[in-house]
C-alpha positions in Angstrom: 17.6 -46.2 50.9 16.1 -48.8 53.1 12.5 -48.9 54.4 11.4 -46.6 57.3 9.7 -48.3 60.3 6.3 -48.8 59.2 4.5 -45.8 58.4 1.4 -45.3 61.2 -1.5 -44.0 60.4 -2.3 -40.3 59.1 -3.8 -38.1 61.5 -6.6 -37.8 59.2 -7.7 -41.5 58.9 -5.9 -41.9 55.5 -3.5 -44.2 54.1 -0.3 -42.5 53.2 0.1 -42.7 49.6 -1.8 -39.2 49.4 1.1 -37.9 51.7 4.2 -39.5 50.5 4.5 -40.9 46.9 7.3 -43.5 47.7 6.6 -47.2 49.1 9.6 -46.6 51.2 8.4 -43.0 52.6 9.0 -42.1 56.2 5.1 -41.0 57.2 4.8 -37.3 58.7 1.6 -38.3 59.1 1.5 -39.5 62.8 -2.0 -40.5 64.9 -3.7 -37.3 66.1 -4.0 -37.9 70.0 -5.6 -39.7 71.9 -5.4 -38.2 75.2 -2.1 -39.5 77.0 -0.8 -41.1 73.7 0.9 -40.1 70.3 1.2 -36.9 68.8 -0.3 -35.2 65.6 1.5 -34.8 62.3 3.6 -31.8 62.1 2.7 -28.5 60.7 4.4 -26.4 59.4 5.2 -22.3 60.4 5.7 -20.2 57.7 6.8 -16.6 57.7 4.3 -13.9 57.2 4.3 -11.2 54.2 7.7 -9.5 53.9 5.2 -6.5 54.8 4.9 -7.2 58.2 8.1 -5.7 59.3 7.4 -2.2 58.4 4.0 -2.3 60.8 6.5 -1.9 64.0 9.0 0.4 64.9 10.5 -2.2 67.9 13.2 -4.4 67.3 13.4 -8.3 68.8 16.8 -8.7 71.1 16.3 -12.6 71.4 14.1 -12.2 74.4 10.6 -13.0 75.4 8.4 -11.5 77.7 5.6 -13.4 79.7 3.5 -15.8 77.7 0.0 -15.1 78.1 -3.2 -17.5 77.0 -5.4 -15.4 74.3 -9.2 -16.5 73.2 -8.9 -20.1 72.0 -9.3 -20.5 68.1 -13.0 -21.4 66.6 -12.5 -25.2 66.8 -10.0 -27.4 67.7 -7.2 -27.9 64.9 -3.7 -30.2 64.3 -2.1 -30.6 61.2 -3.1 -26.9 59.6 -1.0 -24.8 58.2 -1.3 -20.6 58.9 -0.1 -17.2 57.4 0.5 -13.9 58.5 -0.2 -11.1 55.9 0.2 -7.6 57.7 -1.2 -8.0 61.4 -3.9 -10.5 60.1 -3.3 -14.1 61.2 -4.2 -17.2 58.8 -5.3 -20.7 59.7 -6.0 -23.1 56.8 -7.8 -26.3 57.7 -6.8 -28.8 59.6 -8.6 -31.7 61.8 -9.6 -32.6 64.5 -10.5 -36.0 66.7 -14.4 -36.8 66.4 -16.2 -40.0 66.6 -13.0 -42.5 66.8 -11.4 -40.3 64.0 -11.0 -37.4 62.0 -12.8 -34.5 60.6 -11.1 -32.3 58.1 -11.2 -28.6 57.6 -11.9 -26.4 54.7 -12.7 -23.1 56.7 -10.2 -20.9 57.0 -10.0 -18.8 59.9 -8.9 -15.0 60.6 -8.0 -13.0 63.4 -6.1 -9.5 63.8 -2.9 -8.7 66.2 -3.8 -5.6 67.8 -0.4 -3.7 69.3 -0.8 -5.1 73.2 -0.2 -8.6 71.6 -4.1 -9.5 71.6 -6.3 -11.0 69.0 -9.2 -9.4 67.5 -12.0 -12.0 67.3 -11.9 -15.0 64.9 -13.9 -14.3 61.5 -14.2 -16.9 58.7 -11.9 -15.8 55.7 -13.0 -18.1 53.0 -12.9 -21.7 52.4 -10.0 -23.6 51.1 -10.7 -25.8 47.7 -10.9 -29.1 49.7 -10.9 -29.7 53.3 -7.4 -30.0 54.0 -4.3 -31.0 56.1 -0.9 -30.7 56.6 -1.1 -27.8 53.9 2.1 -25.4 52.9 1.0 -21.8 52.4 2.2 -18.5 51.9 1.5 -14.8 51.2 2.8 -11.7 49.1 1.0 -9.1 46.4 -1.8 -9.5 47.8 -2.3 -12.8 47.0 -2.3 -16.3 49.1 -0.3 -19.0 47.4 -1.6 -22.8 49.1 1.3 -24.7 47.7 -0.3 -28.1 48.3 -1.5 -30.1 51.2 -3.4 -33.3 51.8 -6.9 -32.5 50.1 -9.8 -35.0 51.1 -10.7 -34.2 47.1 -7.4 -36.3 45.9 -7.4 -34.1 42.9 -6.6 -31.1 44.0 -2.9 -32.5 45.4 0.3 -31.3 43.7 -0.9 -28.5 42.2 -0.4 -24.1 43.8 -4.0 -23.0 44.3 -3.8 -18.9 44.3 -6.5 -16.3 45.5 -6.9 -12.5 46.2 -6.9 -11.5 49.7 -8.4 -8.2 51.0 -7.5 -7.8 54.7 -10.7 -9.9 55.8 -12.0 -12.3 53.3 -10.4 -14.3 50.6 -11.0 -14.1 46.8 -12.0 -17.6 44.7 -9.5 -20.1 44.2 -8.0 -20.3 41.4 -5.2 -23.3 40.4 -1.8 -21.8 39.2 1.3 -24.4 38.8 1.3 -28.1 39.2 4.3 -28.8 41.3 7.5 -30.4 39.6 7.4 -33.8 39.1 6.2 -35.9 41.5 6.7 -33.1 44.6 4.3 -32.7 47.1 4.8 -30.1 49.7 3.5 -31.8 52.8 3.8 -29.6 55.9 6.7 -28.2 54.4 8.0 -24.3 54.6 7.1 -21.5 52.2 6.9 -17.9 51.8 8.2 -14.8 49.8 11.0 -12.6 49.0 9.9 -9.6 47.4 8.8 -11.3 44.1 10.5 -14.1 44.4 8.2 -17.3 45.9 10.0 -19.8 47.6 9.5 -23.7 49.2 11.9 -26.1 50.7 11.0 -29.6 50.3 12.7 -32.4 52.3 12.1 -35.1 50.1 12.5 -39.2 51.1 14.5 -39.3 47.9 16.9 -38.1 50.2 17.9 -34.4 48.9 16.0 -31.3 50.7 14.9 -29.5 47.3 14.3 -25.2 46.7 10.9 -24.5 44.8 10.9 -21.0 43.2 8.3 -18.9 41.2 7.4 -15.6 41.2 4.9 -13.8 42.9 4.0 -11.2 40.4 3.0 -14.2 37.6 0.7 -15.9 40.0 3.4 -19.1 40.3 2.2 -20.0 37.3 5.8 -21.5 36.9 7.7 -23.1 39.7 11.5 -24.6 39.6 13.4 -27.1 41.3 17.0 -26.8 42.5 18.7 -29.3 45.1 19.5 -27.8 48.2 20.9 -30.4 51.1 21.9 -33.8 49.9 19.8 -35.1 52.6 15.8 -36.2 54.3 15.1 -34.2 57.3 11.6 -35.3 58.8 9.7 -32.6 60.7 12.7 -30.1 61.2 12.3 -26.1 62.6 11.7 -24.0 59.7 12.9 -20.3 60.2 13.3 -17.4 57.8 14.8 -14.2 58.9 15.0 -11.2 56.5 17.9 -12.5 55.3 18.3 -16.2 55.4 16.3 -19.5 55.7 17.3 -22.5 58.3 16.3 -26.1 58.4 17.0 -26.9 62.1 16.6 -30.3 63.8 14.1 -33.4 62.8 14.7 -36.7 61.6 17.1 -38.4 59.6 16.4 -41.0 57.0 16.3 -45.1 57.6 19.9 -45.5 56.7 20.6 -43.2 60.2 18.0 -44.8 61.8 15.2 -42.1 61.8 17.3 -40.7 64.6 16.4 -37.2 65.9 18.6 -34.5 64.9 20.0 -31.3 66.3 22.0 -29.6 64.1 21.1 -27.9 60.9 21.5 -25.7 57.9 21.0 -22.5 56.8 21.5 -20.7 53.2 21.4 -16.4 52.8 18.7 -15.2 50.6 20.8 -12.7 48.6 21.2 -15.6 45.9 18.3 -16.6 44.3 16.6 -19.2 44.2 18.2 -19.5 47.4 22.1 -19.7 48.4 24.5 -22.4 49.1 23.8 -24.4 52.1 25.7 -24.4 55.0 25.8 -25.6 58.7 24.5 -23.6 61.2 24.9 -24.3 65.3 23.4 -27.0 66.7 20.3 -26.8 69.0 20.6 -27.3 72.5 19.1 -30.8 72.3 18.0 -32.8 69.6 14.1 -31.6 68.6 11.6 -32.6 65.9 8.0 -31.7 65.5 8.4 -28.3 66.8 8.4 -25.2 65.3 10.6 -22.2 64.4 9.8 -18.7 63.6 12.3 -15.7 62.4 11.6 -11.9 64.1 14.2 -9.8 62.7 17.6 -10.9 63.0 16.8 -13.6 65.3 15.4 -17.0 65.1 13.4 -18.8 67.9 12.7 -22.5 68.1 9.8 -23.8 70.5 8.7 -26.7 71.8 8.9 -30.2 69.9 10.1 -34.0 71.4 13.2 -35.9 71.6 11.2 -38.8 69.5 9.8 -39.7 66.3 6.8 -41.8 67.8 7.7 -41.2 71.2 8.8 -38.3 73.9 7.1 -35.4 75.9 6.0 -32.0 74.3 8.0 -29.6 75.2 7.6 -26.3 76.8 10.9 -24.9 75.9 12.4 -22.0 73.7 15.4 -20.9 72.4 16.9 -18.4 70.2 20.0 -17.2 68.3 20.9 -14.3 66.6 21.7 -14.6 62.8 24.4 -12.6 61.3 25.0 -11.1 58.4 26.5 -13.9 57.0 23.5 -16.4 58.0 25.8 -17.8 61.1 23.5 -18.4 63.8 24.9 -17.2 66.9 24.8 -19.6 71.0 21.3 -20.6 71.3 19.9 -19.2 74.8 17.2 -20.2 77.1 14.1 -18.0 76.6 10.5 -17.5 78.7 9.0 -21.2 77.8 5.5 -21.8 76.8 2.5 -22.3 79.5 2.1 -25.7 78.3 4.5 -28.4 76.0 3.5 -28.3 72.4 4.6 -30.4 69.3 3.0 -30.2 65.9 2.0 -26.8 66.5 2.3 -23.7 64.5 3.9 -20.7 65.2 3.9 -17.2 63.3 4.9 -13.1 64.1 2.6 -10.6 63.7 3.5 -7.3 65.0 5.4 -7.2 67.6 4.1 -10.6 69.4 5.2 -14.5 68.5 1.8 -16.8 68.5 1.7 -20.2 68.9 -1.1 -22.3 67.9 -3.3 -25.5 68.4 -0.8 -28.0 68.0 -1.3 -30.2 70.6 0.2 -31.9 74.2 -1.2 -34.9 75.7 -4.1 -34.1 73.3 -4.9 -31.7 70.0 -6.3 -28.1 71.4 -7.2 -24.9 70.2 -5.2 -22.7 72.7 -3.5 -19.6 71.2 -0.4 -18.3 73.4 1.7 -15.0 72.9 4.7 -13.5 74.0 6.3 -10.1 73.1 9.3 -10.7 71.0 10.0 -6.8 69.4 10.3 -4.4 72.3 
């Protein structure tokens, strides 16, 4: 595969070799704004604890209501990754812009959705083991799973880090399986499946990979399977109750890091995961936005036209998956107060959450709509 443009720097003042293990590696690691320029480096939006469905009795239809702007987070964050485990809302590190560049984040930070869509206030749930970015995290049995990330302490990359989680505060760290290989799961989408703990790598090798381990043994044991025969940079993640989707991004060099619109999706009633297939296209080609699953619908918001280059987007859409996985015509939803790329998005309750992420510059805003009625 021939080289990427040259890789720019990572948002967190870094070279990339922490991020991408290949000479030849198209960088997810974009400058963190400056206002009026750039974007940060994608993050990416993970599904919360298969628990969280049982806490409401409403069902989405594909529909939003009215965004409204919630308490801003504690500090200003890009490139952090976030969990939802019951009505408890995650955010694990991050940085931010200070003094001409960037500070990294080890605090995590924890807030509860109440039932009118609000946010209790923001505690400090623990610490992660490094100040980190661009992290991949996931819940189930009680446990957190950080399935990598770029840590400023270069040891701790490639490895599943595992602790206890109570409701409020996090247990000690504790480092469980060292990821296959030479895998790194930057910004990349994981969660769980009953006992079954799951991550999809798009890889520059050029193959989009499955990791799979199992939540009861801690992950103490994780396998990789080929799932795409293909590199998709900063795509939509989405995982409904019964399927994942890789939607959008950016293709490799050889296809001239072009953005992308269509994508794939796979049911989850094989394991690891099933056989890929194609899934409807987006309305418009879109990268480094995000996607989120509430029941049998997925909605995709936000995100740019460009790799280095384009507006933020205020826009969402949705689709309804079948039984099959098929994704049904996406539709025009209630867009966002503001554009956002590089921003996370999870469900908690009945309400979707978007978060930091950033426009013309990185921010701490917190938006939510009503997506279960």
């Amino acid at each position: 595969m021939p080289a990427p443009p040259s890789d720019p720097p990572a948002a967190d003042g870094s070279s990339d070799v922490a991020s991408r293990r290949l000479p030849t590696a198209v960088a997810l690691l974009l400058a963190l704004l400056a206002p009026g320029c750039g974007t940060s480096s994608h993050a990416s939006a993970p599904p919360g604890d298969a628990g969280e469905d049982a806490l409401s009795s409403r069902a989405a239809n594909g529909s939003l209501g009215a965004w409204s702007t919630l308490a801003p987070m504690p500090v200003t964050r890009a490139n952090f990754c976030a969990v939802v485990v019951g009505r408890a809302v995650l955010v694990v590190g991050g940085n931010y812009p200070s003094d001409g560049g960037f500070t990294a984040l080890d605090e995590i930070d924890l807030a509860v959705a109440a039932d009118d869509g609000t946010l209790g206030p923001w505690t400090v749930a623990g610490k992660a083991p490094s100040p980190v970015t661009q992290c991949t995290v996931a819940a189930g049995g009680g446990t957190i799973f950080l399935m990598d990330g770029i840590y400023e302490d270069d040891s701790k990359g490639g490895r599943v880090y595992t602790a206890t989680f109570d409701g409020s505060t996090l247990g000690a760290w504790a480092p469980a399986a060292a990821l296959p290989g030479t895998t790194r799961l930057i910004s990349q989408a994981a969660w769980t499946n009953g006992d079954a703990l799951l991550a999809l790598d798009s890889d520059v090798d050029g193959t989009t990979y499955v990791l799979s381990g199992s939540v009861a043994a801690g992950a103490t044991q994780l396998a990789q399977t080929p799932w795409v025969p293909q590199f998709r940079g900063a795509p939509q993640w989405a995982v409904t109750p019964a399927a994942a989707y890789m939607l959008g991004g950016y293709a490799d060099a050889d296809a001239g890091n072009a953005v992308l619109a269509d994508g794939f999706g796979a049911l989850e009633s094989t394991m690891p995961l099933g056989a890929a297939f194609a899934v409807g296209a987006l309305p418009e080609p879109t990268t480094f936005g995000a996607g989120v699953g509430v029941d049998d619908w997925v909605f995709v918001l936000g995100g740019r036209d460009g790799v280095l280059s384009g507006a933020a987007r205020p826009g969402v859409v949705s689709a309804q998956a079948s039984a099959d996985g098929t994704l049904g015509p996406w539709a025009a939803q209630a867009p966002m107060p503001e554009g956002r790329t590089n921003f996370v998005v999870v469900s908690a309750g009945d309400y979707v959450y978007a978060l930091g992420g950033a426009g013309t510059q990185a921010t701490d805003t917190v938006f939510a709509a009503q997506a279960r009625f």
